[in-house]
C-alpha positions as CSV (number, residue, x, y, z in Angstrom):
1,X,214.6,99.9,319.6
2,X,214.7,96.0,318.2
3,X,217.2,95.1,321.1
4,X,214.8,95.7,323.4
5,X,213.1,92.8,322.0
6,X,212.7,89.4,323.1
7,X,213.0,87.7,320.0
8,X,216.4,89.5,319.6
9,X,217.6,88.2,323.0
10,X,216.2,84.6,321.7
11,X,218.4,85.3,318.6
12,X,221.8,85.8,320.5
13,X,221.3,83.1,322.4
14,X,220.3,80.3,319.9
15,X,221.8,81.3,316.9
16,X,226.0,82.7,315.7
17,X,224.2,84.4,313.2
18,X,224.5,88.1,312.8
19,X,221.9,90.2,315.2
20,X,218.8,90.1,313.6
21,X,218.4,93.7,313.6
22,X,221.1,93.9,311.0
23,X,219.4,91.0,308.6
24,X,216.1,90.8,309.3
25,X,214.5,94.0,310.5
26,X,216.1,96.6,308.8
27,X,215.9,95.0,305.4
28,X,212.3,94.5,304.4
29,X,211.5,98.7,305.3
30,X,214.1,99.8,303.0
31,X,212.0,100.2,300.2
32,X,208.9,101.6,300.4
33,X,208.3,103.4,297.3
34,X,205.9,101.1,295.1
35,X,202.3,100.1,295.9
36,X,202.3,97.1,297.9
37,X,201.5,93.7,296.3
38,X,198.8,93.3,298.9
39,X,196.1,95.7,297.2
40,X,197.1,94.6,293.6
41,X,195.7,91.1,295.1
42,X,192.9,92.9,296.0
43,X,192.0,94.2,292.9
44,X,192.2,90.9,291.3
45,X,190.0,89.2,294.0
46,X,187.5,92.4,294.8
47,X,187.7,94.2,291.8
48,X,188.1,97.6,294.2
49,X,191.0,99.4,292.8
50,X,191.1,99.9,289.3
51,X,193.9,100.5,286.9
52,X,193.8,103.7,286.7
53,X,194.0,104.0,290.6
54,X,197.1,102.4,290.6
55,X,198.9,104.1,287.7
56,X,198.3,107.5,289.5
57,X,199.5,105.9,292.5
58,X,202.5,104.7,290.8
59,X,203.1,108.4,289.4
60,X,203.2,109.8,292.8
61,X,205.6,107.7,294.3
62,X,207.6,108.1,291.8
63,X,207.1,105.9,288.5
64,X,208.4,102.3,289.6
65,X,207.7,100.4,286.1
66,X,206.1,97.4,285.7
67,X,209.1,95.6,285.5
68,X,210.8,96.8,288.4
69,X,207.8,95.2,290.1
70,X,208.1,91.6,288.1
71,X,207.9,89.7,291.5
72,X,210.3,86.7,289.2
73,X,213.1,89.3,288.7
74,X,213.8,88.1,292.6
75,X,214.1,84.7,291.5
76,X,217.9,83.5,291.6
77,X,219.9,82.0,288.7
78,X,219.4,78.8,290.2
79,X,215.5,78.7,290.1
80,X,215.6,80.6,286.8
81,X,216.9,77.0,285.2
82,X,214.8,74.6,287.0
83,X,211.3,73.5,285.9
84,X,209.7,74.4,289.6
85,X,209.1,78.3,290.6
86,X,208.1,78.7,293.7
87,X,206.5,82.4,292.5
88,X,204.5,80.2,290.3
89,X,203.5,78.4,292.7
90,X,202.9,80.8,295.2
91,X,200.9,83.1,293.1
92,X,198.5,79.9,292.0
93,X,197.7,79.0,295.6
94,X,196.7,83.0,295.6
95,X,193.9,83.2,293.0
96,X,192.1,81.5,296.1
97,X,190.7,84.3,297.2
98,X,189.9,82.8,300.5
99,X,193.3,82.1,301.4
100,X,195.4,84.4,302.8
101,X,198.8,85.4,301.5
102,X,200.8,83.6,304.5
103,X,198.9,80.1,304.0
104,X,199.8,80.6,300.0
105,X,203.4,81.5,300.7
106,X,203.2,78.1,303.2
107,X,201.9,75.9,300.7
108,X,204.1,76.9,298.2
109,X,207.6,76.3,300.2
110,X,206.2,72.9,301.0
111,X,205.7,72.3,297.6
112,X,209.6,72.9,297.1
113,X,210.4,70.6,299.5
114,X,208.1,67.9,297.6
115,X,210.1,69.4,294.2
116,X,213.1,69.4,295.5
117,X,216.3,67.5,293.7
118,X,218.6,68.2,296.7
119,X,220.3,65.4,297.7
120,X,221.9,66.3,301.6
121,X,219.4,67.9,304.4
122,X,222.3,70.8,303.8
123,X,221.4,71.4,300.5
124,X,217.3,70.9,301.1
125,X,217.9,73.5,303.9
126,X,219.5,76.1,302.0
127,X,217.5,75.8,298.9
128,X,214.1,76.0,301.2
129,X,216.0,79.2,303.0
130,X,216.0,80.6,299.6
131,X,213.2,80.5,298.5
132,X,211.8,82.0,301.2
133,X,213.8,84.8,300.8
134,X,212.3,84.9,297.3
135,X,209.0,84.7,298.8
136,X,209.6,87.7,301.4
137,X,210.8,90.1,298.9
138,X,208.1,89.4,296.2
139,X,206.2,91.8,298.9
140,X,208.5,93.4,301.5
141,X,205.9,95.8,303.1
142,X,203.6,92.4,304.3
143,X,204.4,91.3,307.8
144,X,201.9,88.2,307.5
145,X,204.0,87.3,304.8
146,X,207.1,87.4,306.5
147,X,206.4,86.2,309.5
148,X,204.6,82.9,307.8
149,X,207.4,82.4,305.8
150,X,209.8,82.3,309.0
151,X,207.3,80.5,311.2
152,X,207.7,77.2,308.6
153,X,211.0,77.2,308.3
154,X,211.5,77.4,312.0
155,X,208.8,75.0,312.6
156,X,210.3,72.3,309.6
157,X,213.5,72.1,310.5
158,X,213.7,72.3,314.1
159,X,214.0,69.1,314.7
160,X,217.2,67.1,315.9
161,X,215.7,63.9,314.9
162,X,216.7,64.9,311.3
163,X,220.0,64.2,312.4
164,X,220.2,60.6,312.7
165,X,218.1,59.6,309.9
166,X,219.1,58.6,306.1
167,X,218.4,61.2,303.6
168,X,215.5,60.1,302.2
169,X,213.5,59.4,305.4
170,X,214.4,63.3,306.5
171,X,213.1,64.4,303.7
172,X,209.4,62.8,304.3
173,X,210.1,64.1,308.0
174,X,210.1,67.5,306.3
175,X,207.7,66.8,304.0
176,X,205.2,65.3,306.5
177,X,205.8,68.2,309.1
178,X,205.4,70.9,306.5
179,X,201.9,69.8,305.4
180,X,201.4,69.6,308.7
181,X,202.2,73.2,309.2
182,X,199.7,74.2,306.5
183,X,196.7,72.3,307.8
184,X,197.4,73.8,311.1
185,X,197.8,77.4,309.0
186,X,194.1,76.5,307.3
187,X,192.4,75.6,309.9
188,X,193.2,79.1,312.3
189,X,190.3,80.8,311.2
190,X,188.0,78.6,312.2
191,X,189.8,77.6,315.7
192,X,189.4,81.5,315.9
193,X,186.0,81.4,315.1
194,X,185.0,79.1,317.5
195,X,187.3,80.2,320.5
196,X,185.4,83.9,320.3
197,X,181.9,82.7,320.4
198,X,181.8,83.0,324.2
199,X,181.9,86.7,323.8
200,X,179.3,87.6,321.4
201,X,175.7,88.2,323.5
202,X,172.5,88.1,322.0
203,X,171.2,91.7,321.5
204,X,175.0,92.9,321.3
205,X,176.5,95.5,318.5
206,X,179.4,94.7,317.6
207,X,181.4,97.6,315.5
208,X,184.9,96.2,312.6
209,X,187.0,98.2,310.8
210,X,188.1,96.4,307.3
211,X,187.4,93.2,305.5
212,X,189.2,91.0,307.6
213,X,188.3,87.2,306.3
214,X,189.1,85.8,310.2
215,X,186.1,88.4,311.9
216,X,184.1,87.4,309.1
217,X,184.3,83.5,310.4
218,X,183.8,84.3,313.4
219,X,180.5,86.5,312.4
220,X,178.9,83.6,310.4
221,X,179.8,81.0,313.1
222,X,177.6,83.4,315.5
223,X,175.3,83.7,312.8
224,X,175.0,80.1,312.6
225,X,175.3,79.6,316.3
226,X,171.5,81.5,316.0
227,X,173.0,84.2,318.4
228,X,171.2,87.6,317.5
229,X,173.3,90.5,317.4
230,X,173.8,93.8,314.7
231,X,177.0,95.0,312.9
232,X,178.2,98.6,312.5
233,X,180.5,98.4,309.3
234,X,182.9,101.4,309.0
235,X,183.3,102.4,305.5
236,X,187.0,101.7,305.2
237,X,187.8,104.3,302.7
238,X,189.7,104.3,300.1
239,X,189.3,100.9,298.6
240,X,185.5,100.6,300.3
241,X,186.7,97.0,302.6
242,X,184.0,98.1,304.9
243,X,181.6,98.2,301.8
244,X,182.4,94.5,300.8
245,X,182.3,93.4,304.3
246,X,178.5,94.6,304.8
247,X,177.6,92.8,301.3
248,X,178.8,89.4,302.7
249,X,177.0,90.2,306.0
250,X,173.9,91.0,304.7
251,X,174.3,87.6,302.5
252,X,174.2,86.3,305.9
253,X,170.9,88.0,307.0
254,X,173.1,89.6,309.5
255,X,171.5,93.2,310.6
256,X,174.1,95.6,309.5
257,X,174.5,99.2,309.8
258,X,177.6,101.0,307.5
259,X,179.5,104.1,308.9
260,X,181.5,106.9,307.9
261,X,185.0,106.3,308.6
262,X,184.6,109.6,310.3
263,X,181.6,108.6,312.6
264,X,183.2,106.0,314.6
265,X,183.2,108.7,318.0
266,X,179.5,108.9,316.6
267,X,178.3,106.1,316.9
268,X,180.3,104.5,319.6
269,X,177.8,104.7,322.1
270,X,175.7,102.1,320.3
271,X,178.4,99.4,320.2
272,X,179.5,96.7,323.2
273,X,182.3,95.2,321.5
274,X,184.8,96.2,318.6
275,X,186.1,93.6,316.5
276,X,189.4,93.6,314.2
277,X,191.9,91.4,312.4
278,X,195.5,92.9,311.9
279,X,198.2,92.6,309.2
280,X,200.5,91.4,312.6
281,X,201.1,90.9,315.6
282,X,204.4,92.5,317.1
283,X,206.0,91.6,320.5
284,X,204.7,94.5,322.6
285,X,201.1,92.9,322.0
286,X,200.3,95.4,320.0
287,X,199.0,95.0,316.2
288,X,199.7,96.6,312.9
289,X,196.2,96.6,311.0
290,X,194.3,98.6,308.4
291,X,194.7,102.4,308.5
292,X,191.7,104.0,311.3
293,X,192.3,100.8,313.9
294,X,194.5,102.8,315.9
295,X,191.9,105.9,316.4
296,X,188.8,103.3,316.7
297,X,190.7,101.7,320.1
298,X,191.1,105.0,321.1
299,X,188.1,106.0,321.3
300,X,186.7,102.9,322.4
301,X,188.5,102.7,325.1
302,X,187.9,106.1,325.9
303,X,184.3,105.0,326.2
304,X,185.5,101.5,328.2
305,X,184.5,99.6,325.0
306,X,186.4,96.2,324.5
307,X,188.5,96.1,322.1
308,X,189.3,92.3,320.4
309,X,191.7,91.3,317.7
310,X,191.3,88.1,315.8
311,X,194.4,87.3,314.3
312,X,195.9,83.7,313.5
313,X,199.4,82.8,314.9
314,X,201.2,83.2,311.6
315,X,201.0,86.6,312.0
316,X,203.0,86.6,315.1
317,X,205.7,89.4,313.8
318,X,209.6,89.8,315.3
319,X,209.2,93.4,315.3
320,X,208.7,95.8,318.3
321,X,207.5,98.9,317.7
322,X,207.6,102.2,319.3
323,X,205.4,104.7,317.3
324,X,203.6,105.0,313.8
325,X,207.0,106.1,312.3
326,X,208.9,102.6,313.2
327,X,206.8,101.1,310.5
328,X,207.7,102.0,306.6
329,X,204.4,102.5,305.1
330,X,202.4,100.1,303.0
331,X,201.3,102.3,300.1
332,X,198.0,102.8,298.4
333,X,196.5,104.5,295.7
334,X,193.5,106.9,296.8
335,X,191.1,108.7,294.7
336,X,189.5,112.2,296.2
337,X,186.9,112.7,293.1
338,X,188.7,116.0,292.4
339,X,192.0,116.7,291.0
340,X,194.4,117.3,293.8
341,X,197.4,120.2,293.2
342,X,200.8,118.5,292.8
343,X,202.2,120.2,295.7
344,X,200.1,119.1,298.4
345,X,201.1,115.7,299.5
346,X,198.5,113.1,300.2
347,X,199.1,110.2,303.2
348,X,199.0,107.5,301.4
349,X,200.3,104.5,304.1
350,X,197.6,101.8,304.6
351,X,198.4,100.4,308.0
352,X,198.8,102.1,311.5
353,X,200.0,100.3,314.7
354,X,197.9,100.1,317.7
355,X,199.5,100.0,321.3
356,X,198.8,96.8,323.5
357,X,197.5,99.2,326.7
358,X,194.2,99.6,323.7
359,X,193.5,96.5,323.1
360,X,191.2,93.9,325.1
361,X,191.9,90.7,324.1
362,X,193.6,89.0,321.2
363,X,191.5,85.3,319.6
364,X,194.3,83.2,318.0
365,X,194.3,79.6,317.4
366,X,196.7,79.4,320.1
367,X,194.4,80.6,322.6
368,X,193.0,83.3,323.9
369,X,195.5,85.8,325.0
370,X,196.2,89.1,326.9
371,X,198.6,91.7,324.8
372,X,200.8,90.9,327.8
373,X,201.5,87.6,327.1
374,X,202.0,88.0,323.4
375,X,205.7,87.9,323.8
376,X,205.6,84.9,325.2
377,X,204.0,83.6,322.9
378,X,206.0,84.6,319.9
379,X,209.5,83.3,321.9
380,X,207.5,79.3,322.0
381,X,207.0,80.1,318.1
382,X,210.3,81.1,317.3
383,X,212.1,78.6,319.3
């Protein structure tokens, strides 16, 4: 399955490195037993998941303690003894809570160039290797992370110029290029925003699934653009996104209706247009988003609905694929209101993938793109 990717044939070719399916792929799915980082950030920006949600969750996977999930037990020996930690820094550009986990995790390895005591581009490069590693573990079931984390190193040291220059002077080089990275990884939402405009009509309804910040820009840009149009919010059960997503809408003075998750096939003869962000972006052109994407593009395309994804280049993912069960699921704790008998299991993954031949159009800062073209795309990044 990941040799049929391109990245993978981009890998043989540029790199003597092992195949990436034996590093890279396999790796960060082999562990999917604890509640991913992502919602405990949730419940510290949203206030949506409480503690006792997560200690039953916790339970049914299986008891991981609290300090198997220390996200500074990952930290090597090395980092242990020096004053900078790029956890620490990480996890303080994080209590933004409108930055996303990718631009936090960016931030935070150029700060470790700016810390670094390294004195050879060697040594720079392999300390900046590691702690992205460190980075990509505190959370191995988030692709955005991932994928960011990869993205900057590949876009930081891919220059030869670094060659031929004195130490010091390859260091600002690195320096200057990784701030650059993370202005260019700030400013994607609104790029998105702005790119998407064109396809919002006055009078249209446009139906999201989730509280993705990126659809949210590009709502309050129409908003502010004085286009008139309504939202149908789905409910986004468990954790209530969809809730929090009408809240900021109506904030806005944008009409908005909310949904059952269930009344999606409903109501789909109201809406022109569905809107979504994604968790990634994988090579077929497909996207890995919030659990009830995948059945909403169904069904809207089913009814010839368009179906657009908003999703900054950082999530561009190396991963390819196939079907629902190529992904290790992101866990989540979920509450029914009744007490549910121990031997009847409860689906508790928070992400599905959707296939490319469902979606529309994807709104990146890159441009605006076909699902066909995606791979493309993702070889220029990686490059």
């Amino acid at each position: 399955m990941w040799r049929r990717s391109a990245s993978f044939i981009l890998e043989r070719q540029t790199s003597n490195s092992p195949p990436m399916a034996d590093t890279t792929t396999r790796a960060p799915f082999q562990n999917p037993d604890s509640i991913s980082a992502y919602y405990q950030t949730r419940a510290a920006h949203h206030g949506v998941i409480t503690s006792d949600w997560l200690a039953q969750a916790q339970a049914a996977v299986g008891g991981v303690s609290g300090e198997d999930e220390n996200p500074n037990s990952s930290v090597s020996d090395i980092e242990k003894e020096k004053s900078f930690n790029v956890i620490e820094e990480f996890n303080g550009w994080r209590k933004q809570p409108d930055l996303a986990e990718a631009v936090a995790a960016i931030r935070a390895l150029a700060a470790v160039i700016r810390a670094s005591e390294a004195s050879t581009m060697m040594e720079l490069e392999i300390e900046l290797k590691k702690a992205s590693d460190t980075l990509k573990s505190w959370d191995k079931t988030s692709i955005s992370l991932t994928a960011g984390c990869d993205l900057f190193i590949r876009y930081v040291t891919r220059t030869s110029a670094l060659e031929y220059e004195d130490f010091n002077s390859a260091k600002s080089r690195l320096l200057e290029r990784a701030e650059k990275f993370g202005e260019i990884s700030c400013k994607a939402r609104k790029i998105i925003a702005m790119l998407s405009q064109d396809f919002i009509f006055d009078g249209c309804t446009i139906l999201v699934h989730g509280l993705s910040r990126v659809v949210l820009e590009i709502l309050k840009t129409a908003a502010q653009n004085n286009k008139l149009f309504r939202v149908l919010c789905t409910e986004g059960r468990p954790d209530g996104t969809g809730v929090l997503l009408s809240n900021e809408l109506s904030k806005l003075d944008i009409p908005v209706k909310l949904l059952l998750d269930s009344a999606v096939a409903y109501s789909m003869d109201e809406v022109d247009m569905v809107f979504v962000g994604a968790d990634g972006v994988v090579e077929s052109g497909g996207i890995i988003n919030m659990m009830g994407t995948y059945q909403i593009a169904l069904v809207a395309h089913s009814m010839n609905k368009p179906v657009y994804v908003a999703a900054e280049s950082y999530k561009f993912a190396r991963l390819y694929p196939l079907d629902q069960k190529d992904m290790a699921p992101a866990l989540r704790p979920i509450e029914f209101g009744v007490k549910i008998p121990e031997k009847v299991e409860v689906e508790r993954s928070a992400r599905d993938y959707t296939p490319p031949q469902y979606l529309t159009l994807l709104f990146t800062d890159l441009g605006v793109l076909s699902p066909s073209v995606v791979s493309d795309e993702l070889i220029q990044l990686y490059l």
